[in-house]
C-alpha positions in Angstrom: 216.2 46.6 -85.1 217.1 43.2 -84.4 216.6 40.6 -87.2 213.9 38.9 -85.8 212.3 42.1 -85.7 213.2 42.6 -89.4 211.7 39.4 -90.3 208.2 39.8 -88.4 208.1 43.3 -90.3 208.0 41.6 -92.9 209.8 44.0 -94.8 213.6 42.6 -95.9 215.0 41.4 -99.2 216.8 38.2 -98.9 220.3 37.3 -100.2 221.7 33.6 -100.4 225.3 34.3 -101.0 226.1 30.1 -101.2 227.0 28.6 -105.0 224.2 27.5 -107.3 225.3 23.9 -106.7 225.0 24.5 -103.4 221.2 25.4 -103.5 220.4 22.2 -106.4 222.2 20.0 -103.7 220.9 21.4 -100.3 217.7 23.4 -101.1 217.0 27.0 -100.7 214.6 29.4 -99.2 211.9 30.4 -101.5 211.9 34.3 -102.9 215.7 34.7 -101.6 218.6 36.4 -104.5 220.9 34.3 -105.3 224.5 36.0 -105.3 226.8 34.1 -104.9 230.1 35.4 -102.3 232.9 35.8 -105.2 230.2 38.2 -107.0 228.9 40.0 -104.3 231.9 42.6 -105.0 231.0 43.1 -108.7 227.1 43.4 -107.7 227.3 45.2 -104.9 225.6 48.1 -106.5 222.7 46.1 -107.2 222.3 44.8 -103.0 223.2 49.1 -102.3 219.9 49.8 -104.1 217.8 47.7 -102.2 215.5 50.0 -100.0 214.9 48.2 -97.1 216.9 45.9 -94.8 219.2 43.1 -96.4 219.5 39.6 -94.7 222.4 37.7 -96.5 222.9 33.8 -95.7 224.9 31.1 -96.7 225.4 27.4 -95.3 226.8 28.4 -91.7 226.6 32.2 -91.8 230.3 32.8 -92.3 230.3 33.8 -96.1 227.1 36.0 -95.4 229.5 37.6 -92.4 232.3 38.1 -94.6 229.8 39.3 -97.7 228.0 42.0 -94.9 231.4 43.0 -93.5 232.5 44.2 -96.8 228.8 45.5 -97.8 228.6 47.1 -94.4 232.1 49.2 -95.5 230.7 49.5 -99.0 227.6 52.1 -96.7 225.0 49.3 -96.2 222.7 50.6 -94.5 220.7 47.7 -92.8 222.3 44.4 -93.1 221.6 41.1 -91.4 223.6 38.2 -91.2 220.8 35.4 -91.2 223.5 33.1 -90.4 222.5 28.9 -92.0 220.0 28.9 -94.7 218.5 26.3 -92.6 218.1 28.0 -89.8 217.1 30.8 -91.0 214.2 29.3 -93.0 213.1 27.4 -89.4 213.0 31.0 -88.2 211.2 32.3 -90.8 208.4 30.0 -90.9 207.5 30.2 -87.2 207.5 34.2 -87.2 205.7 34.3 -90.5 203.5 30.9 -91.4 204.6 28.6 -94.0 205.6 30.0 -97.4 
């Protein structure tokens, strides 16, 4: 499946992997996890268990690369990059409605 296809299933948990500061300064995406990148490792139980498919994001999309690189070695089994939290929200709300 493709991501879009992931997010008009509406099935996914999201993952924000940017630093808290990041979301009090910039703004975030409403029901998305924040964990941020340097704890991803320690947590990455937690993001194993989720049973359906993970879209991680971040600012630009390259920490939520680098977090589903090493997630994706860890056996995730359906990960996303979503890429700019931005973005991604844009993308969101015209495949879903407002939030």
């Amino acid at each position: 499946m493709s991501l879009i296809e992931v997010i008009k299933s509406g099935n996914y948990e999201l993952i924000d992997v940017r630093e808290p500061m990041e979301l009090e300064m910039d703004g975030n995406i409403e029901g998305a996890q924040n964990i941020p990148l340097g704890e991803v490792e320690d947590r990455k139980e937690e993001i194993l268990s989720v049973e359906k498919p993970v879209i991680l994001f971040c600012r630009s999309g390259n920490r939520s690369g680098k977090a589903l690189e090493y997630l994706n070695g860890q056996g995730l089994k359906e990960g996303y990059n979503g890429g700019g939290w931005a973005e991604l929200k844009a993308v969101l709300e015209a495949n879903q409605g407002t939030f």
